[in-house]
C-alpha positions as CSV (number, residue, x, y, z in Angstrom):
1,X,77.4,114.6,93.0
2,X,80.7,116.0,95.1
3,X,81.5,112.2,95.3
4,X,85.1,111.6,94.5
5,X,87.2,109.2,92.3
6,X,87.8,106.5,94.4
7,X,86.0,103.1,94.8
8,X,85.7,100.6,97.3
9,X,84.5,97.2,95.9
10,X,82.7,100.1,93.4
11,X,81.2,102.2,95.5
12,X,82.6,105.7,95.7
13,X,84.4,107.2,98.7
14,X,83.3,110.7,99.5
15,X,86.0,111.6,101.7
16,X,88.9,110.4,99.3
17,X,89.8,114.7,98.4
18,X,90.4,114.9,102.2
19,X,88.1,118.0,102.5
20,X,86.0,116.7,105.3
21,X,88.4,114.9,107.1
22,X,90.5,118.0,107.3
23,X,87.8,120.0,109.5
24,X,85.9,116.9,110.6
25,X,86.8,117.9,114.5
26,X,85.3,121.4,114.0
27,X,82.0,120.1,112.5
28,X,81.4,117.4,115.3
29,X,82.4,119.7,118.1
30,X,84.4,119.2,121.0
31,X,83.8,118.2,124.7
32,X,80.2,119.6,125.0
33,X,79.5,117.2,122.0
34,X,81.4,114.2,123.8
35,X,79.9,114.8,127.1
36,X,76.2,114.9,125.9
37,X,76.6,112.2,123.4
38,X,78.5,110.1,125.5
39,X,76.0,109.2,128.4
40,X,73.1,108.1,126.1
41,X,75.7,106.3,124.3
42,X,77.7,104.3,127.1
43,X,74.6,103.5,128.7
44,X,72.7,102.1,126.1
45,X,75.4,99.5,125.5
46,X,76.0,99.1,129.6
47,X,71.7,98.1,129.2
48,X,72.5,95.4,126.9
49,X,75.4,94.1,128.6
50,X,77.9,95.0,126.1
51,X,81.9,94.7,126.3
52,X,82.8,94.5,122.6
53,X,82.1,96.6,120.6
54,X,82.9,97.0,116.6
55,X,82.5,100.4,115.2
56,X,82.0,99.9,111.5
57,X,82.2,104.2,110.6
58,X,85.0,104.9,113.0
59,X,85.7,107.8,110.6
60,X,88.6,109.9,112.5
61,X,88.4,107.3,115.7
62,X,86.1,110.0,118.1
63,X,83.5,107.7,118.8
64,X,85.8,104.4,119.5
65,X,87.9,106.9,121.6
66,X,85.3,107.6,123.6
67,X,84.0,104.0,124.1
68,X,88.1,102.8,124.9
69,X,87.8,105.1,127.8
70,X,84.5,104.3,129.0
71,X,86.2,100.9,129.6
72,X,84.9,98.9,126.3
73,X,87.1,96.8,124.2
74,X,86.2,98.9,120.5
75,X,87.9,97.8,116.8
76,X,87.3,100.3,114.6
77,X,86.9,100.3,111.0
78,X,86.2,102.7,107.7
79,X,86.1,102.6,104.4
80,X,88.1,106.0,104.0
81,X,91.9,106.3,104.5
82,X,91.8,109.8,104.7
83,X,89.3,109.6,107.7
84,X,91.3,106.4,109.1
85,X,94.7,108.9,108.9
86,X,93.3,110.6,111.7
87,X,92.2,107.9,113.9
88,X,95.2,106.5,113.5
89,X,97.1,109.9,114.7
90,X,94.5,109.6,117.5
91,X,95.8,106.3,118.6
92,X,99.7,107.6,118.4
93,X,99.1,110.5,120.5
94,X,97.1,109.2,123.1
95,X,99.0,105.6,123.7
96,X,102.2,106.4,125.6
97,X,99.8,107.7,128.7
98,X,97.0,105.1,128.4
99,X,97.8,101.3,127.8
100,X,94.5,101.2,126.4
101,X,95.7,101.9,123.2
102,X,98.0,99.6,122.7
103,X,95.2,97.2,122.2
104,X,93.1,99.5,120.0
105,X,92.7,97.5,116.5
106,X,91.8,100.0,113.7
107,X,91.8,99.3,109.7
108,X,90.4,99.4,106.3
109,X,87.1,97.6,106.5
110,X,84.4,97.4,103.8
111,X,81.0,97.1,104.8
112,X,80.4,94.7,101.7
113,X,83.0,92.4,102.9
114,X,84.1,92.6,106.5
115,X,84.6,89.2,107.3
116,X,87.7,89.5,104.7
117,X,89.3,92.8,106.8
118,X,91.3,90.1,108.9
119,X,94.8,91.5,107.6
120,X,94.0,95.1,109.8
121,X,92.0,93.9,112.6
122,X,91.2,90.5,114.4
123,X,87.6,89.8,114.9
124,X,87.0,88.2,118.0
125,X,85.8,84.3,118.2
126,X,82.2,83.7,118.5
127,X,81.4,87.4,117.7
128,X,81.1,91.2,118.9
129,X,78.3,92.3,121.9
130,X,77.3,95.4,119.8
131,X,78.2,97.0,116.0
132,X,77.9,100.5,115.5
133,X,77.7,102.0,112.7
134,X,76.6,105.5,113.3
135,X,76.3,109.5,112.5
136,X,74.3,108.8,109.6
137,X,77.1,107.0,108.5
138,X,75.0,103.8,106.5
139,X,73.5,106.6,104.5
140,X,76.5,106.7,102.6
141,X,76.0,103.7,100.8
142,X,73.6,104.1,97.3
143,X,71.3,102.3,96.0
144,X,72.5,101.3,92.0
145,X,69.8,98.8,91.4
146,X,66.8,99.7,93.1
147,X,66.3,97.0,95.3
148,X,68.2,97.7,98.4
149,X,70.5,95.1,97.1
150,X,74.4,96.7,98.8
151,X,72.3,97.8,101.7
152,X,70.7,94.4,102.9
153,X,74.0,93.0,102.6
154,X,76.3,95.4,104.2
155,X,73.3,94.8,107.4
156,X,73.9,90.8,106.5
157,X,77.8,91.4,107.2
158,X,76.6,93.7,110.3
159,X,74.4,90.3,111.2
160,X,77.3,88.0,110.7
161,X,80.0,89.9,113.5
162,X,77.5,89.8,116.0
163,X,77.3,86.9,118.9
164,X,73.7,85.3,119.4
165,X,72.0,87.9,121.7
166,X,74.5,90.4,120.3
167,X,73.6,94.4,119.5
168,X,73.1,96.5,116.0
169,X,73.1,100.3,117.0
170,X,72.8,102.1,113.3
171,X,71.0,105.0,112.9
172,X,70.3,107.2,109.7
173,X,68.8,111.2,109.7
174,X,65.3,111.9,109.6
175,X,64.6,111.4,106.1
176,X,60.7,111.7,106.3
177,X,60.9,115.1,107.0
178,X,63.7,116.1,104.8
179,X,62.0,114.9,102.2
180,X,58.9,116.2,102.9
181,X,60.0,119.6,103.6
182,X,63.4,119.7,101.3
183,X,65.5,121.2,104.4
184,X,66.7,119.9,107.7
185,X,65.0,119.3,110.9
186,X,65.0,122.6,112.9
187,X,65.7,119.8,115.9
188,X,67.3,121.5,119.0
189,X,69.1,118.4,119.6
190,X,72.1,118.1,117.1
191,X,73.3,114.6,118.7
192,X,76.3,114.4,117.1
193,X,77.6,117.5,115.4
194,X,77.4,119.9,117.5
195,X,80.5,122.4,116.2
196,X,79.8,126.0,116.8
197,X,81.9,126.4,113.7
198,X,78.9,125.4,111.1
199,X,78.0,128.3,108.9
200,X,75.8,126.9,106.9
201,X,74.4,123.2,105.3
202,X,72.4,123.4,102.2
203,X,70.0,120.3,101.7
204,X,69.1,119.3,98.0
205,X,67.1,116.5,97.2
206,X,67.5,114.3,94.4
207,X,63.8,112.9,92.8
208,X,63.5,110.4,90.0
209,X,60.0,109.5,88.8
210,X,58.7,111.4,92.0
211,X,60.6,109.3,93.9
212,X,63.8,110.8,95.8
213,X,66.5,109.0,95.6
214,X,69.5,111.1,97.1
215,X,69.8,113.6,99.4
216,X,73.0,116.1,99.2
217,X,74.2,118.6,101.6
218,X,76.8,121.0,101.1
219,X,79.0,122.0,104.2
220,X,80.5,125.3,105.0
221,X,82.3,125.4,108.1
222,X,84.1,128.5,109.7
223,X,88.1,128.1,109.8
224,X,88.8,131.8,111.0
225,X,92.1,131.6,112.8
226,X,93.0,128.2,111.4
227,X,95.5,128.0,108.8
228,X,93.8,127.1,105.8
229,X,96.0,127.7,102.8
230,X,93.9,128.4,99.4
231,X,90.8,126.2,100.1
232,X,89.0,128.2,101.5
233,X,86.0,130.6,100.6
234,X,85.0,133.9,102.0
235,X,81.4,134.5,103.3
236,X,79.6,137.3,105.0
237,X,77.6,136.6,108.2
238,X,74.4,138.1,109.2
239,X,76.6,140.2,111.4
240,X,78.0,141.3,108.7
241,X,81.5,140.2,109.2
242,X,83.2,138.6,106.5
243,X,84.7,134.9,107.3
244,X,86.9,132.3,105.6
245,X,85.0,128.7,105.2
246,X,85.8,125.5,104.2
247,X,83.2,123.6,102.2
248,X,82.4,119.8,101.2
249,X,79.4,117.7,100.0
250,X,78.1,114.5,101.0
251,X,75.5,112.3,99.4
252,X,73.0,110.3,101.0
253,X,70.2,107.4,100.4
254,X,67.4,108.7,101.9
255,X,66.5,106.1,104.2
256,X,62.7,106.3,104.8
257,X,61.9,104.8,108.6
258,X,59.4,102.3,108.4
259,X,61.2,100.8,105.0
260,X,64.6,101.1,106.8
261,X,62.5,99.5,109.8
262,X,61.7,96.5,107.4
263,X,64.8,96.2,106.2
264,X,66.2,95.5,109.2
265,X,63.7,93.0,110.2
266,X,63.7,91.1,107.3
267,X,67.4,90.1,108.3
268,X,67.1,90.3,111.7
269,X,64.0,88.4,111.4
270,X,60.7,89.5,112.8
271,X,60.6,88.4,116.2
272,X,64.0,89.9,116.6
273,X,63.8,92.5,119.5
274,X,63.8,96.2,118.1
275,X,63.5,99.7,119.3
276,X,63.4,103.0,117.6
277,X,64.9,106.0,119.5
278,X,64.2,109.4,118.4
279,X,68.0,111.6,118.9
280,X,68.1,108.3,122.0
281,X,64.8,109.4,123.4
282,X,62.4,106.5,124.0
283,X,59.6,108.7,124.4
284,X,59.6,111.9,122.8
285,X,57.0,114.7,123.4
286,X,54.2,114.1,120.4
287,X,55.4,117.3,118.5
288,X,59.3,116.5,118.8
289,X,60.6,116.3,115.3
290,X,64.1,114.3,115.4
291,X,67.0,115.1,114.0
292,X,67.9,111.2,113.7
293,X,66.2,107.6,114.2
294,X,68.3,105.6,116.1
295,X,68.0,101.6,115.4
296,X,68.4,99.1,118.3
297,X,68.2,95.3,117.0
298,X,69.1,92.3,119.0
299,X,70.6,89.2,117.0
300,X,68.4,85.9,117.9
């Protein structure tokens, strides 16, 4: 299932070989990734009122980077080391020219159990204004019973950091479609990976008694002119020029909408306030097929 050996209160981390980590940055993209991202992001939470922020899938720290200098107090958290490594070279590199980071609080942090991640960061009294947990990031986390069992709790822990009146932002692919159509959305917006170093993603999906149950996609990313050492594999573009890749696999729950929708509500309660933003549009053109559902649910 490309996931690797290592468990987190059983669940298995995907990013424990260090594949992804190590060309994370060219996947996402660089500034033209930040900059377009970072307006629909920034003023989302500036709409709600926000000032602290938890980002529960800080991964290699981009996102909570971006957020410190938009002037937000962020603690960051992941379930992978070998994604937290990163953030926490981030953090070295950029604090000796902004105090900023001498406040930023990352760690270890288990979705299953993140009121107990007090030894790497200090959650604030009375609770955080918004928790993130984004770039289809909550997909990660299977379903081993059937029931949605390890994901209404990891969204009851979400529930728990938040202060009354407080912010979930959590978003998840468009899994209708990939389903449906066994493939990708041929979306122009790519919201948050927008590296001009993809080759190619392959999309498999997993169905047990016609129901799917995992979706897997297999990463090749181009690493010409990067040292690479022998991970590495060579493909021809339709070009024809030959390049070196690098290549992962993640696994994902396919998170249908309205039952993800439900979920969510069935915590939250019902006449919890809740918006669905297709790639942050409110209202998309009726033929717009998004790339991912963005969920936006206020704590009562």
């Amino acid at each position: 299932m490309g996931m690797s050996s290592r468990l987190i209160n059983g669940v298995q981390d995907q990013y424990s070989d260090g594949k992804a980590a190590k060309v994370w940055h060219l996947y996402i993209g660089g500034k033209k990734r930040t900059n377009e991202y970072k307006e629909k992001m920034v003023n989302l939470l500036k709409e709600h009122g926000v000032q602290t922020v938890l980002d529960a899938a800080c991964g290699t720290g981009v996102d909570s980077v971006m957020l410190l200098e938009a002037g937000f107090t962020v603690k960051s958290v992941d379930a992978s080391d070998k994604m937290l490594k990163y953030a926490y070279k981030l953090r070295w590199q950029r604090h000796k020219n902004n105090p900023v980071y001498d406040d930023w609080e990352i760690g270890e942090g288990d979705w299953l159990d993140l009121e107990n991640c007090e030894d790497t960061i200090t959650h604030p009294e009375g609770g955080y204004d918004a928790v993130i947990c984004i770039g289809n990031s909550f997909a990660h986390l299977p379903d081993f019973a059937g029931d949605n069992g390890l994901h209404k709790l990891a969204i009851s822990n979400f529930h728990k950091m938040l202060k009354p009146g407080g912010i979930l932002i959590i978003d998840h692919r468009n899994y209708d479609h990939i389903i449906k159509y066994g493939a990708l959305p041929n979306s122009s917006s790519k919201l948050y990976y927008q590296g001009d170093r993809i080759h190619k993603i392959k999309t498999s999906v997993l169905t047990v008694d016609c129901e799917a149950t995992m979706v897997t996609l297999d990463y090749e990313i181009d690493i010409s002119g990067i040292p690479f050492g022998k991970d590495q594999t060579m493909r021809t573009k339709p070009d024809g020029s030959v390049i070196p890749v690098s290549q992962f696999r993640l696994s994902y729950y396919p998170h249908l909408l309205a039952n993800f929708t439900a979920m969510l509500k069935g915590i939250f309660g019902e006449g919890a306030e809740h918006k669905t933003l297709s790639d942050f549009q409110t209202n998309p053109p009726d033929d717009y097929v998004s790339s991912y559902f963005i969920h936006v649910i206020k704590k009562q």
